[in-house]
N, C-alpha and C positions, 0 to 999 in steps of 0.2 A: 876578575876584579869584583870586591862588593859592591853592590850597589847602596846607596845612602836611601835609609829607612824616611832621615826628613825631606828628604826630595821625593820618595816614592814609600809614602804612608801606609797602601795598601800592601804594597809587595808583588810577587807575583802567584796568583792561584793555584792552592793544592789542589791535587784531587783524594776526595777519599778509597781507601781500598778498594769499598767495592764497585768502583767507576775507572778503575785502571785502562788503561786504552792498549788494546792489542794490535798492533796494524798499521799502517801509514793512513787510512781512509778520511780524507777530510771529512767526509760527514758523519763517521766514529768519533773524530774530535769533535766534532761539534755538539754533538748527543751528550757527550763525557761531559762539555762543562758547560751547558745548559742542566745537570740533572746535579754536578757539583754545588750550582748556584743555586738554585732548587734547595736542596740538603740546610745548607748556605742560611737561608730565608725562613726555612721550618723551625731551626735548630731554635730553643728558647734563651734569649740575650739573659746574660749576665747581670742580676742586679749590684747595686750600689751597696758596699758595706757601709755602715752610718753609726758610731757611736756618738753618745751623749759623755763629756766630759765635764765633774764639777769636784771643787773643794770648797772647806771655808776654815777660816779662823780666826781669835781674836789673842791681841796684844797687845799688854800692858808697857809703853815705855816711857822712862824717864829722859827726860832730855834739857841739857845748856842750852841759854840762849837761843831759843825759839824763836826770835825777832831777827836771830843771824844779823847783829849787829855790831857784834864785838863786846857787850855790854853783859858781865854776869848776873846782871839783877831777871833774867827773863825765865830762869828754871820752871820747869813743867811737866804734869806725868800726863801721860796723853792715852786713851783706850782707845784702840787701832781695829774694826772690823769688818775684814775683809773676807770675797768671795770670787771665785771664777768659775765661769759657764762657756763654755765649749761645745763646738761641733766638728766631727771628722770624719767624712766623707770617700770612703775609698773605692774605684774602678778598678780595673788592671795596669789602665794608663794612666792615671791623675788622683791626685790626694788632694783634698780641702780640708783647710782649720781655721775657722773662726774661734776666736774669743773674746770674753766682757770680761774686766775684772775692776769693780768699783769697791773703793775701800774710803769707808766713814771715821775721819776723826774727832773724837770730843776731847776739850782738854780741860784740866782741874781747877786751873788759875783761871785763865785765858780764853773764857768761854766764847766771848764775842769772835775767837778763830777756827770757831767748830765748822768744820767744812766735811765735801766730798768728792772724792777725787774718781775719776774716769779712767780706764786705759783698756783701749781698743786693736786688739791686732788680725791679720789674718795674712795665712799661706795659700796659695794655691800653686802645687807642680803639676806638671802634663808631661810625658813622653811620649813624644811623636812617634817613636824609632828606640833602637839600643843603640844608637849612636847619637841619641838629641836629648835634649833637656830644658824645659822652660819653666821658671819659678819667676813667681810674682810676690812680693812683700807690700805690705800696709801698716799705717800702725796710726792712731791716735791716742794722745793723751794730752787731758787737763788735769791740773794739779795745783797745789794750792801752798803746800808746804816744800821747802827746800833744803834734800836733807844732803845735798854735798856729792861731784863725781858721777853724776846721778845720769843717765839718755833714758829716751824712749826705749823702753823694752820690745825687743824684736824686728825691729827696722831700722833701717840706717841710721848712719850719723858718723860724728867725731864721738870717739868716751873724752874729749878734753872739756869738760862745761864744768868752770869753776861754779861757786856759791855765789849765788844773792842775796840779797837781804828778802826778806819772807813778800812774796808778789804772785802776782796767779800767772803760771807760763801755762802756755798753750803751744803743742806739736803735734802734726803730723806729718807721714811722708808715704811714697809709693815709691818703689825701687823694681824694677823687672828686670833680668839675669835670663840670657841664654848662653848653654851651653852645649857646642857641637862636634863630636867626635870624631875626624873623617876616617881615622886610624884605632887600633890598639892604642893606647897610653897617649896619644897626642889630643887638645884639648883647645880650642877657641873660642874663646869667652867673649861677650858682650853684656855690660849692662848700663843700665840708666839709675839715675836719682833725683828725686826733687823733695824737697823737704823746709817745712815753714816752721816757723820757730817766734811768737809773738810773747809779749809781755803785757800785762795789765791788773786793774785791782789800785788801792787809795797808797797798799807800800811805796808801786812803783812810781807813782805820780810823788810822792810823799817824796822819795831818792832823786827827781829831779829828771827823769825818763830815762827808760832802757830803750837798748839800741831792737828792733826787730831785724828779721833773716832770713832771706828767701834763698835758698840753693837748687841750680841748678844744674846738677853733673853726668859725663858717660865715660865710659871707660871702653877699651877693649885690652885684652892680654892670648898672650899661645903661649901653650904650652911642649914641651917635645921633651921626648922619655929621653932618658942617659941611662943605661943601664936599663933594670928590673925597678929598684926601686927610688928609682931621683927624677925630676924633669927640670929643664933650663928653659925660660923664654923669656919674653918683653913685654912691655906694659905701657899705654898710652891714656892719659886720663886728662881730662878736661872740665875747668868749673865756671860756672858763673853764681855768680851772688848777686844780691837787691837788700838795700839798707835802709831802713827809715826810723826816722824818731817823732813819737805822735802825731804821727800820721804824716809826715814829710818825707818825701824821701830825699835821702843825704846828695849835697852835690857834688864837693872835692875831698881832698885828703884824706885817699881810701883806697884799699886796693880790693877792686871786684873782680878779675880775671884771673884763671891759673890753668897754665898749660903745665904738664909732669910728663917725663920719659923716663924709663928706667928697664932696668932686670930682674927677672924674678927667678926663685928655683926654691924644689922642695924635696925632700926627703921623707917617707913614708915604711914605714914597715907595721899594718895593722896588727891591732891588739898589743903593741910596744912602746912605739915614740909615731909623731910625725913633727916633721919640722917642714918650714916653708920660712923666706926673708926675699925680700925687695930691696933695691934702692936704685938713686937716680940724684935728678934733679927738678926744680920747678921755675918756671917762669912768671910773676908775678907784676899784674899792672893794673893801673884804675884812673880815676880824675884828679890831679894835678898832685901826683905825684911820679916821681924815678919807676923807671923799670928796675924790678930787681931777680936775684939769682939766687936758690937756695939749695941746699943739699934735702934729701927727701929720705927714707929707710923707713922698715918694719919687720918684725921678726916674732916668730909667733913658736909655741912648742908646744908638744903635749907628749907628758910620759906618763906610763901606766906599767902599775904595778899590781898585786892580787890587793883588791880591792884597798888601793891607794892609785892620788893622779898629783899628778903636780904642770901646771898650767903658765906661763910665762911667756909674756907678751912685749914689746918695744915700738911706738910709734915717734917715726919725726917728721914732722911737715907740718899742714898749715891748718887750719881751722877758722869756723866761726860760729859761734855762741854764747851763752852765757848770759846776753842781756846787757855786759860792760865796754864794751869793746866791738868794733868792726875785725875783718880777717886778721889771725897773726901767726908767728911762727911758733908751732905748738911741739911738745913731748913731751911724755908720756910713758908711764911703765905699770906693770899691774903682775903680779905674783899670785896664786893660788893653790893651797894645798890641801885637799879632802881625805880622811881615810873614815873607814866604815867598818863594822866587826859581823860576825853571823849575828852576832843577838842583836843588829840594830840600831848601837850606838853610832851617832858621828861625828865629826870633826872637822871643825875647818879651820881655814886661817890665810887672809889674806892681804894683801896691802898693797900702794898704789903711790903715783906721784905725778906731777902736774906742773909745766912749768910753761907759761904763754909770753911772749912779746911781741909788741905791735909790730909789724912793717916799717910806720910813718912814724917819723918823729912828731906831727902835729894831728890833734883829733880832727876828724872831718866836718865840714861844716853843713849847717844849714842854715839857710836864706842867708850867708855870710856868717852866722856866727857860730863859734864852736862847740860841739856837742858836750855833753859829759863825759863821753869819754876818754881815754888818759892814752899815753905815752909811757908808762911803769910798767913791767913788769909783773907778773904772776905766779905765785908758787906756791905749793901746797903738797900734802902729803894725808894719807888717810887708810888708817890700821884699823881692823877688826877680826874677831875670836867668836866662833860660836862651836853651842855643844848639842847636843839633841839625840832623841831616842827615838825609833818608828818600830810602830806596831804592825803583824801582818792584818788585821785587821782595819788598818788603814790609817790608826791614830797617832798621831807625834806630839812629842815636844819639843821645845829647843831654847836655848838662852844666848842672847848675841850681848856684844861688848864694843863698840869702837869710838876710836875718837879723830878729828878732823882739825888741821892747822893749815890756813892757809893766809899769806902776805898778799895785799893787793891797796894800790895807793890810787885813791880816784878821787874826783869832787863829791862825790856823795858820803865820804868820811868813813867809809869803810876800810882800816889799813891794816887791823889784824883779827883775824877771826881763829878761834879755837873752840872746840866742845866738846864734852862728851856724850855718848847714848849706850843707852842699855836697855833690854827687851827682855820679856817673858812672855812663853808664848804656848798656845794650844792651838792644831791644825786635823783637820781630818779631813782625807780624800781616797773616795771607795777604791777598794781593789782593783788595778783594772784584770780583766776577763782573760782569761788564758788564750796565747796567741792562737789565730785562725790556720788551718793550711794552706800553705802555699797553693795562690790560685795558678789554672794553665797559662802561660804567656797567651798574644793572642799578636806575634810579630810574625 
C-alpha cells in the first residue's frame, strides 16, 4: 500500500550508498542512520528561485457614454497608463506570485474623472506530497470606471456583474483550495471563499444607493477516473451572503442562503481538448421570503489547435453583484477564439451574454422601506475584435474594438445602455529568461 505523502510529509529515510547496511546488527543500523542524518544536515539547502516580473503600456481609447447612463451626449477619448510588478518565488515544494497593477486614467472632456485604479492579486501553492496540493488565492481591486462584464482579475467570483452607471467599486477576496489525491486519477477537493463587493463615490449616492455584498462560500467535490481519460463525481457547495445599503444591512425580501448538489465529469486529452460540465440543483432561502428550487449547470471546453484555441464556457445558477440587485438567478455564456502566426501576429475574438433575475418578486427592505432595487430582469450581450503584433524583443501592439448592450429596468433610470470602445495600444514586457532545469524532487 502507498503511504499518503500529506499524512507523512517526511517519508521514510533513504540511505545513501555509501551508508548501505550489511547485516542484521542493530547497532550497524543505527550507525547507518545516525551518519545518513549527518550527510542529511551537511548537505547545502536549496535556495529559493525569485524572479522580478514587470510590463508597461499606454492606451489611447475612445469611448460612448462614459457616465454609462444610457445618454449619447457623454463621448470621450481617455489616455490609459498602465503598469504591472511582480514577484515569483520558487522552492521545489511551493510557488509565490505577488502582483500590483495600477492603471492611470485622464480623459479629454471629462477631466474632473481623471482617476486611478488599483488591482492587487497574489498565488501561493505548496505541495506537501505527490499526492496533495494547497493553493491560496487573493485579489484586491479598486476601480473607478465601469467598462461592462468586467470581475476582479484572478480571484474568485461570479463573471455575471452587469454595468453601472460610473461609481467607485471596491473588491476583494481570499479563496483557499485543497487538493488531495489518495489514488492515481482520483481527486478530493475542498475549497473556501469569501469575497466583498462595496460601492461608493458622489455617482452612486447620486443613483439613489447600491446594494453592497458579502459572500460567504465552501465547496467540496471527488472526483473518480472512468477510463484513462474521463472522471465522474459529485459536488456540494454552500453560500451565505450579507447585504446592505448605506450602511444598513437589509432585513427581509432577500435571499441570502444557497445549498447546491450536483454531478460533475470531465474529459481531458492534453495538448487537444479538455472538457468538464456540472449540474444539479440549488436550494435557495432568506427573510421573508419562499424557499425555492432551482436547476444549477456549467460547462466549460477548451480546444487547441497549432497555434489556435477556442474556449467556451456556460454558467447557470445563482449570483450576486453588480451593485443593483440582491442574489438572482444568473446565465451566462462567453466564447473565445485566438490564433497566432510565427511572425507574431494575433487575433482574437470574443463574445459574451448575461441574463439575471431576481428570486423575490418584491426588493428587500430596509428599516421597512424598499430598496432600489428591482424585480426586472437583466440582459446584455457584449462582442469584441482585437489584432496585434508582438515582438521577440518584448514590444506589442494591438488594436481592440467592442461594443456593449445591455436592458435593465431599475428606479435609478437606467433601462437601456449601449456603447461602443475602441483602443490603440503600445505594451512592452521584457523577455522572460529561458527556462531553468528541472530541479531534483525532494519526495
Amino acid at each position: 500500500m502507498t503511504r499518503s505523502s500529506s499524512a507523512e510529509p517526511g517519508g521514510a529515510p533513504s540511505f545513501p550508498r555509501s551508508f548501505r547496511v550489511v547485516g542484521r546488527s542493530r547497532l550497524g543500523v543505527a550507525c547507518a542512520a545516525l551518519a545518513a542524518a549527518l550527510a542529511r544536515l551537511a548537505a547545502p539547502a536549496q535556495a529559493a528561485e525569485t524572479d522580478f516580473l514587470w510590463d508597461a503600456g499606454l492606451r489611447a481609447i475612445y469611448s460612448q457614454d462614459v457616465l454609462r447612463t444610457g445618454d449619447d451626449t457623454s463621448d470621450d477619448v481617455i489616455s490609459s497608463l498602465t503598469a504591472s510588478a511582480g514577484v515569483r518565488v520558487r522552492t521545489p515544494r511551493s510557488e509565490l506570485l505577488l502582483g500590483y497593477s495600477p492603471e492611470l486614467l485622464k480623459y479629454a472632456e471629462f477631466t474632473e474623472f481623471d482617476h486611478l485604479d488599483h488591482h492587487e492579486h497574489g498565488e501561493y501553492t505548496v505541495r506537501p506530497g505527490p499526492r496533495s496540493e494547497f493553493l491560496l488565492r487573493e485579489g484586491y481591486s479598486l476601480s473607478t470606471r465601469q467598462v461592462g462584464f468586467a470581475d476582479l482579475v484572478g480571484a474568485g467570483g461570479a463573471p455575471a456583474q452587469p454595468v453601472t452607471v460610473r461609481t467607485e467599486r471596491t473588491v476583494w477576496d481570499v479563496e483557499p483550495r485543497w487538493v488531495f489525491r489518495p489514488r492515481m486519477l482520483h481527486a478530493f477537493t475542498l475549497g473556501a471563499l469569501y469575497r466583498s463587493e462595496s460601492y461608493g463615490g458622489e455617482s452612486a449616492g447620486a443613483a439613489g444607493g447600491f446594494i453592497d455584498s458579502d459572500q460567504f462560500g465552501m465547496q467540496a467535490q471527488y472526483d473518480h477516473p472512468v477510463g484513462r481519460t474521463q472522471t465522474f463525481g459529485g459536488r456540494i457547495k454552500g453560500d451565505r451572503y450579507r447585504f446592505e445599503q448605506a450602511g444598513l444591512e437589509l432585513q427581509s425580501g432577500f435571499y441570502d442562503q444557497f445549498f447546491n448538489l450536483g454531478i460533475a465529469w470531465s474529459l481531458r486529452h492534453p495538448g487537444r481538448f479538455d472538457l468538464s460540465g456540472a449540474a444539479g440543483a440549488y436550494r435557495g432561502s432568506g427573510q421573508g421570503v419562499e424557499d425555492v428550487l432551482k436547476p444549477t449547470a456549467d460547462l466549460s471546453g477548451t480546444w487547441q489547435w497549432v497555434r489556435k484555441a477556442l474556449r467556451l464556457g456556460y454558467i447557470l445558477g445563482y449570483s450576486s453583484g453588480g451593485g443593483l440587485t440582491t442574489s438572482e438567478q444568473s446565465q451566462s455564456v462567453n466564447l473565445n477564439y485566438n490564433v497566432s502566426s510565427v511572425r507574431g501576429w494575433q487575433f482574437g475574438a470574443s463574445g459574451s451574454t448575461l441574463r439575471r433575475k431576481p428570486l423575490s418578486d418584491e426588493p428587500p427592505l430596509v428599516n421597512g422601506v424598499p430598496t432600489t432595487g428591482t424585480a426586472e430582469p437583466l440582459y446584455g450581450y457584449h462582442l469584441e475584435v482585437a489584432l496585434g503584433r508582438q515582438w521577440r524583443s518584448g514590444l506589442s501592439l494591438s488594436a481592440t474594438a467592442g461594443f456593449l448592450h445591455q436592458q435593465e429596468t431599475t428606479q435609478t433610470g437606467v433601462e437601456d445602455l449601449q456603447f461602443f470602445e475602441g483602443s490603440v495600444g503600445v505594451r512592452f514586457s521584457p523577455p522572460e529568461p529561458p527556462p531553468r532545469p528541472a530541479r531534483p524532487s525532494t519526495y
